[in-house]
DRENKOLKE-785083 format. One record per residue: x, y, z of N, C-alpha, C, O, CB in turn; residue in one letter; residue number from 1. Coordinates in steps of 0.2 Angstrom, whole numbers, plus 5000, padded with zeros to 4 digits. Glycine has a CB too. Example, Ala and Ser with C-alpha at 12.3 -4.5 7.8 and 13.67 -1.06 7.14 Angstrom:
REM residues 2
+------+------+------+-------+-------+-------+------+------+------+------+------+------+-------+-------+-------+------+-----+
! n_xx ! n_yy ! n_zz ! ca_xx ! ca_yy ! ca_zz ! c_xx ! c_yy ! c_zz ! o_xx ! o_yy ! o_zz ! cb_xx ! cb_yy ! cb_zz ! type ! seq !
+------+------+------+-------+-------+-------+------+------+------+------+------+------+-------+-------+-------+------+-----+
! 5066 ! 4972 ! 5039 !  5062 !  4978 !  5039 ! 5066 ! 4984 ! 5039 ! 5071 ! 4983 ! 5042 !  5057 !  4978 !  5045 !    a !   1 !
! 5064 ! 4989 ! 5035 !  5068 !  4995 !  5036 ! 5064 ! 5000 ! 5039 ! 5067 ! 5006 ! 5040 !  5070 !  4997 !  5029 !    s !   2 !
+------+------+------+-------+-------+-------+------+------+------+------+------+------+-------+-------+-------+------+-----+
This chain:
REM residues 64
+------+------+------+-------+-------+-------+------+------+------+------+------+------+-------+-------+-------+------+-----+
! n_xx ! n_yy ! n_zz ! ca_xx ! ca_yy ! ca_zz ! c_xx ! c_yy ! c_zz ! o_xx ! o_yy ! o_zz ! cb_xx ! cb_yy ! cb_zz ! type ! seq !
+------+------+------+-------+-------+-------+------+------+------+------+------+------+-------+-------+-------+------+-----+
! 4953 ! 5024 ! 4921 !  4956 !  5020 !  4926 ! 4952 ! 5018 ! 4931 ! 4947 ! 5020 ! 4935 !  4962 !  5025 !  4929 !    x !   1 !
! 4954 ! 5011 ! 4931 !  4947 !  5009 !  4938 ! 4953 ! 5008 ! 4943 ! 4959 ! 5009 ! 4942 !  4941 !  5001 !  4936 !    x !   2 !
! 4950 ! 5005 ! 4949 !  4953 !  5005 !  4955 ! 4950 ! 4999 ! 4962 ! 4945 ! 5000 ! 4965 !  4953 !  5013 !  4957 !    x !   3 !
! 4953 ! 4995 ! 4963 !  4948 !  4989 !  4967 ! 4952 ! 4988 ! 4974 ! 4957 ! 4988 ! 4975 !  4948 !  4981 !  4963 !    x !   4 !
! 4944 ! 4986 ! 4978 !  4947 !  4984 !  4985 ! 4947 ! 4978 ! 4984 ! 4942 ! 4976 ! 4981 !  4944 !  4987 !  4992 !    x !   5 !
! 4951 ! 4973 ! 4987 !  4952 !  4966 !  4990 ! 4952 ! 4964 ! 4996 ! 4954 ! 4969 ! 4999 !  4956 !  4963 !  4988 !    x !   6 !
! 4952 ! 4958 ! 5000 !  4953 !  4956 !  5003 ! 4959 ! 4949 ! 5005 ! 4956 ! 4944 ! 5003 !  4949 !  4958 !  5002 !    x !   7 !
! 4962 ! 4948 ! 5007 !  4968 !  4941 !  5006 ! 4968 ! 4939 ! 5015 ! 4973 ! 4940 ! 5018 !  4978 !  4944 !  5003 !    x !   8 !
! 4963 ! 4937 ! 5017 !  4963 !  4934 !  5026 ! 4969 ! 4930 ! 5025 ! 4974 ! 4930 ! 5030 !  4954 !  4927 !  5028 !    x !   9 !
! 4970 ! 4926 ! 5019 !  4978 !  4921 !  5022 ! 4983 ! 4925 ! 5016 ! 4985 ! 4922 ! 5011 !  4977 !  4908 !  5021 !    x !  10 !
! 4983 ! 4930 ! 5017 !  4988 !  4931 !  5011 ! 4996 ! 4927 ! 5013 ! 4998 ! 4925 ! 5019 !  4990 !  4941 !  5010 !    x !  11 !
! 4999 ! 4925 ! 5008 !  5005 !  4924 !  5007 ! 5009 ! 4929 ! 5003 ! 5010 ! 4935 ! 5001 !  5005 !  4917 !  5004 !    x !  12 !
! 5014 ! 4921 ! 5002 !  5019 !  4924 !  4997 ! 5019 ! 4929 ! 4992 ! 5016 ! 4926 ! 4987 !  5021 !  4921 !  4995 !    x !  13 !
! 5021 ! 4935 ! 4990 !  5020 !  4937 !  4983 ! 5021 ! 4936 ! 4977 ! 5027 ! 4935 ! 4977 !  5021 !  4940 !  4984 !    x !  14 !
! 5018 ! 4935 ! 4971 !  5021 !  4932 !  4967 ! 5021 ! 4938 ! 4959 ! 5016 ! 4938 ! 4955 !  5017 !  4925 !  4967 !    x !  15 !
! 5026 ! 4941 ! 4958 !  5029 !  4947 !  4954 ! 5030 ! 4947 ! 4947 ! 5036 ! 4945 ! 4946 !  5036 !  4950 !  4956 !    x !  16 !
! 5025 ! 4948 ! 4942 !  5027 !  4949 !  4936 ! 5033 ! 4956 ! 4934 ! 5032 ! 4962 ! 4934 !  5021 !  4947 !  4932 !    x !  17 !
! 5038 ! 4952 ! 4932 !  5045 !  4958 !  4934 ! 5045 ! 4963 ! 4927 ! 5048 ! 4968 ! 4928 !  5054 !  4953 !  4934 !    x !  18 !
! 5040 ! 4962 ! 4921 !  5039 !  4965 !  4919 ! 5035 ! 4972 ! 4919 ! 5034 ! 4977 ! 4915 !  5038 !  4962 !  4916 !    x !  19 !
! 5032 ! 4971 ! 4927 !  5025 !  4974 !  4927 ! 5026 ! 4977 ! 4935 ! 5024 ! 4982 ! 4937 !  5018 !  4967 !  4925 !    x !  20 !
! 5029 ! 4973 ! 4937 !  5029 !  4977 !  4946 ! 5037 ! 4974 ! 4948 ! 5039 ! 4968 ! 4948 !  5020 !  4971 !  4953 !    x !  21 !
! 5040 ! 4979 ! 4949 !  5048 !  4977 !  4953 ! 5048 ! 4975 ! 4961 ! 5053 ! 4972 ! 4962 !  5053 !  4985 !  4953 !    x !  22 !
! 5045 ! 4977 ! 4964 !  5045 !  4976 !  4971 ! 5035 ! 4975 ! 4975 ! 5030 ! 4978 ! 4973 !  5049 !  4984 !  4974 !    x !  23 !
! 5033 ! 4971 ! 4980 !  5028 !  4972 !  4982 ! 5029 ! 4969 ! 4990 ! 5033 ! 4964 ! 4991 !  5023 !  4970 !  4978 !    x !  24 !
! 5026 ! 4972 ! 4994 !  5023 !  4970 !  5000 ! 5017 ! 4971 ! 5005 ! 5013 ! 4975 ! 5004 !  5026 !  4971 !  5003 !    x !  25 !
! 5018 ! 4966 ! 5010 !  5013 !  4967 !  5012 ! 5013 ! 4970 ! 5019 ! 5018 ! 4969 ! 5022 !  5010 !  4962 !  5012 !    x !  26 !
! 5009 ! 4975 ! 5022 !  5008 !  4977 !  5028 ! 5003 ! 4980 ! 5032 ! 4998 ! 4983 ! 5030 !  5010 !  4981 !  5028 !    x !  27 !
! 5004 ! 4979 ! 5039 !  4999 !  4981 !  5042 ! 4999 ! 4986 ! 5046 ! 5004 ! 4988 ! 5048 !  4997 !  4978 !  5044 !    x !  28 !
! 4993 ! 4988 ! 5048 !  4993 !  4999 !  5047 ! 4999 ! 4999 ! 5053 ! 5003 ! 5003 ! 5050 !  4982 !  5005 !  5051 !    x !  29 !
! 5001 ! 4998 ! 5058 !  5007 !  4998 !  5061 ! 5014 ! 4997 ! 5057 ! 5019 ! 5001 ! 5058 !  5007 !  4995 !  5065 !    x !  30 !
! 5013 ! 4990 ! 5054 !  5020 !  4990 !  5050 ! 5020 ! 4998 ! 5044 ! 5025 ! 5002 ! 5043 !  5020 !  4982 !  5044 !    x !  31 !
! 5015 ! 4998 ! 5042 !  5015 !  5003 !  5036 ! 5017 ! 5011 ! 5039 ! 5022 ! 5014 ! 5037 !  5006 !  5003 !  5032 !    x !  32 !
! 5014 ! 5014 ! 5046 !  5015 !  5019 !  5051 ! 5023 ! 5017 ! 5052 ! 5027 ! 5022 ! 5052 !  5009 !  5019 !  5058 !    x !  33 !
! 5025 ! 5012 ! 5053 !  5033 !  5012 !  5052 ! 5035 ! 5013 ! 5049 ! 5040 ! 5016 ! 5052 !  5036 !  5009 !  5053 !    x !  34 !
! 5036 ! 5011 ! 5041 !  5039 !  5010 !  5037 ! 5040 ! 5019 ! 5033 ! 5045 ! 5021 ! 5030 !  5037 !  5004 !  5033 !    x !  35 !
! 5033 ! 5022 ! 5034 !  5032 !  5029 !  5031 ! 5037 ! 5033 ! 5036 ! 5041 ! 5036 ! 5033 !  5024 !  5033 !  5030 !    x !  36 !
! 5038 ! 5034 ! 5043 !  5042 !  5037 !  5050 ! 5048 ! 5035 ! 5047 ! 5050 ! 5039 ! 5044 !  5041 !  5033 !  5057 !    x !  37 !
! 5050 ! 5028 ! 5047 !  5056 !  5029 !  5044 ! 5061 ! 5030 ! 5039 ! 5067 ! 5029 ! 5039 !  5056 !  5028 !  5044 !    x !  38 !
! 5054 ! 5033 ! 5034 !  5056 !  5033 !  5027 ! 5061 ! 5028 ! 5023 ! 5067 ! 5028 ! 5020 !  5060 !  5039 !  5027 !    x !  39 !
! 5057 ! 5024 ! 5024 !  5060 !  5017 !  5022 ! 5057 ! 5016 ! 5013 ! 5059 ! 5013 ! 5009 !  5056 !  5010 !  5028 !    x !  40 !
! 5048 ! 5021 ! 5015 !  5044 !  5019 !  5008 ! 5040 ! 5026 ! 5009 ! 5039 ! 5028 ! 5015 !  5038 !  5012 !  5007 !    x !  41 !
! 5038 ! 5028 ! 5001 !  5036 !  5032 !  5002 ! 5027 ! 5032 ! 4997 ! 5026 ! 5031 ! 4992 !  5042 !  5036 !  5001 !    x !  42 !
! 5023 ! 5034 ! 5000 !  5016 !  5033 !  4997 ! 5014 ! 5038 ! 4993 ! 5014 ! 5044 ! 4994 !  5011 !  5031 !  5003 !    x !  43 !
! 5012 ! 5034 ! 4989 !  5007 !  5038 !  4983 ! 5007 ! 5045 ! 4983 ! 5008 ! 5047 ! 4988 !  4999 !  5038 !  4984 !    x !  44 !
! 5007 ! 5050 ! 4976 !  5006 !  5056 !  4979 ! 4998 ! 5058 ! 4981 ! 4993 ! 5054 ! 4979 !  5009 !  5061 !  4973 !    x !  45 !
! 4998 ! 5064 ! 4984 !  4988 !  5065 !  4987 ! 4984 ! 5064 ! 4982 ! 4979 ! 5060 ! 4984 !  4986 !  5072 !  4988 !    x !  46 !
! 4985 ! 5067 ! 4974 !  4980 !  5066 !  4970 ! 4978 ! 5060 ! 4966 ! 4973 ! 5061 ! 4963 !  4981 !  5069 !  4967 !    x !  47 !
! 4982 ! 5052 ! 4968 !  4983 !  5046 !  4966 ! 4978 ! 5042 ! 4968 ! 4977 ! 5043 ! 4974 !  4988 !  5044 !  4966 !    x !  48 !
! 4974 ! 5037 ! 4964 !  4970 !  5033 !  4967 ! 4973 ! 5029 ! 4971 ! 4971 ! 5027 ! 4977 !  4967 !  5029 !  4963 !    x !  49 !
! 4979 ! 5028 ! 4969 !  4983 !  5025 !  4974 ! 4984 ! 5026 ! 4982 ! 4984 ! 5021 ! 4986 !  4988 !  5026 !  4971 !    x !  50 !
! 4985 ! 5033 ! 4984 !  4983 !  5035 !  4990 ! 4978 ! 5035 ! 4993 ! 4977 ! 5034 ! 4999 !  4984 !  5041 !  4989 !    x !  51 !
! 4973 ! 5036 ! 4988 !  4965 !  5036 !  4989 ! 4962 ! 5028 ! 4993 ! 4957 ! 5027 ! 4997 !  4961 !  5039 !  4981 !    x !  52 !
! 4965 ! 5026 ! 4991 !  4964 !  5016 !  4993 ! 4968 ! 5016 ! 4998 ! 4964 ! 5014 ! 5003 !  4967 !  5009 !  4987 !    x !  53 !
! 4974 ! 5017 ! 5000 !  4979 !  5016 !  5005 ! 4975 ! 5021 ! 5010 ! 4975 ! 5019 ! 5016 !  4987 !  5019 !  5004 !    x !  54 !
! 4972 ! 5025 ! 5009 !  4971 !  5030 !  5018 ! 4964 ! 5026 ! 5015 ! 4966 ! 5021 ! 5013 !  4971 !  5042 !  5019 !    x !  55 !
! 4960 ! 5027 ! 5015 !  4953 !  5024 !  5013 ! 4954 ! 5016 ! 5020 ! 4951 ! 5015 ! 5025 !  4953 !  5021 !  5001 !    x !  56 !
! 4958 ! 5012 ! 5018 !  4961 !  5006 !  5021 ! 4962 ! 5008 ! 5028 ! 4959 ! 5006 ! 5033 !  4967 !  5003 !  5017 !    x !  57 !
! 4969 ! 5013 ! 5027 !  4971 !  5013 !  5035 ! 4966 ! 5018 ! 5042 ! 4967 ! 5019 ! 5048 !  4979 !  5016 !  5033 !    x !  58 !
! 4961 ! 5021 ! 5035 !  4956 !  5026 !  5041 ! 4957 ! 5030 ! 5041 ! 4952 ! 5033 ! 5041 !  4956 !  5026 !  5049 !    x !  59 !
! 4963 ! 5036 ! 5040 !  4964 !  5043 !  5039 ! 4970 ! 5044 ! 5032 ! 4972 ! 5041 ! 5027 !  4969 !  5044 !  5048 !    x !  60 !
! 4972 ! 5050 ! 5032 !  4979 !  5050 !  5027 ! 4985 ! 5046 ! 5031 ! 4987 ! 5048 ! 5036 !  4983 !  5059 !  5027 !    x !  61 !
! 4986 ! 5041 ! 5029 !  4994 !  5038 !  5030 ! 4999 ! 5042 ! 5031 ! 5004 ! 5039 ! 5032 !  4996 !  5034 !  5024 !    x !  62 !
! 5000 ! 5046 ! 5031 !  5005 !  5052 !  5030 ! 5005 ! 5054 ! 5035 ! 5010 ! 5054 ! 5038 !  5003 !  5058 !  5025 !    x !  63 !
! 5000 ! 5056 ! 5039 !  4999 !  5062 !  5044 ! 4999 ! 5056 ! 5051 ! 4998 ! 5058 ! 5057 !  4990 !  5067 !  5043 !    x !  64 !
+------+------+------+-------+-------+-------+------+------+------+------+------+------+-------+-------+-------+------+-----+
């Protein structure tokens, strides 16, 4: 399994192959600190690269 960082300075719209991804967005480390408080979304479990890219990004555990 590999795993990449990007960058999107003018990100837009998203564009979803429905076969392959049901939902995506975009956020920033405050929207994201909102949306986890809320429990609106819920992130990665700990052992997932997936997690590992998201706190990696936001500076600490997203969680905490």
């Amino acid at each position: 399994m590999l795993g990449y960082r990007a960058w999107a300075p003018e990100a837009g719209e998203l564009t979803l192959q429905d076969e392959e991804i049901a939902e995506a967005r975009w956020f920033s480390r405050e929207e994201l600190a909102a949306a986890l408080a809320a429990d609106e979304i819920e992130s990665p479990g700990p052992a997932s690269m997936g997690r590992a890219l998201i706190d990696d990004w936001y500076g600490r555990s997203a969680e905490a």
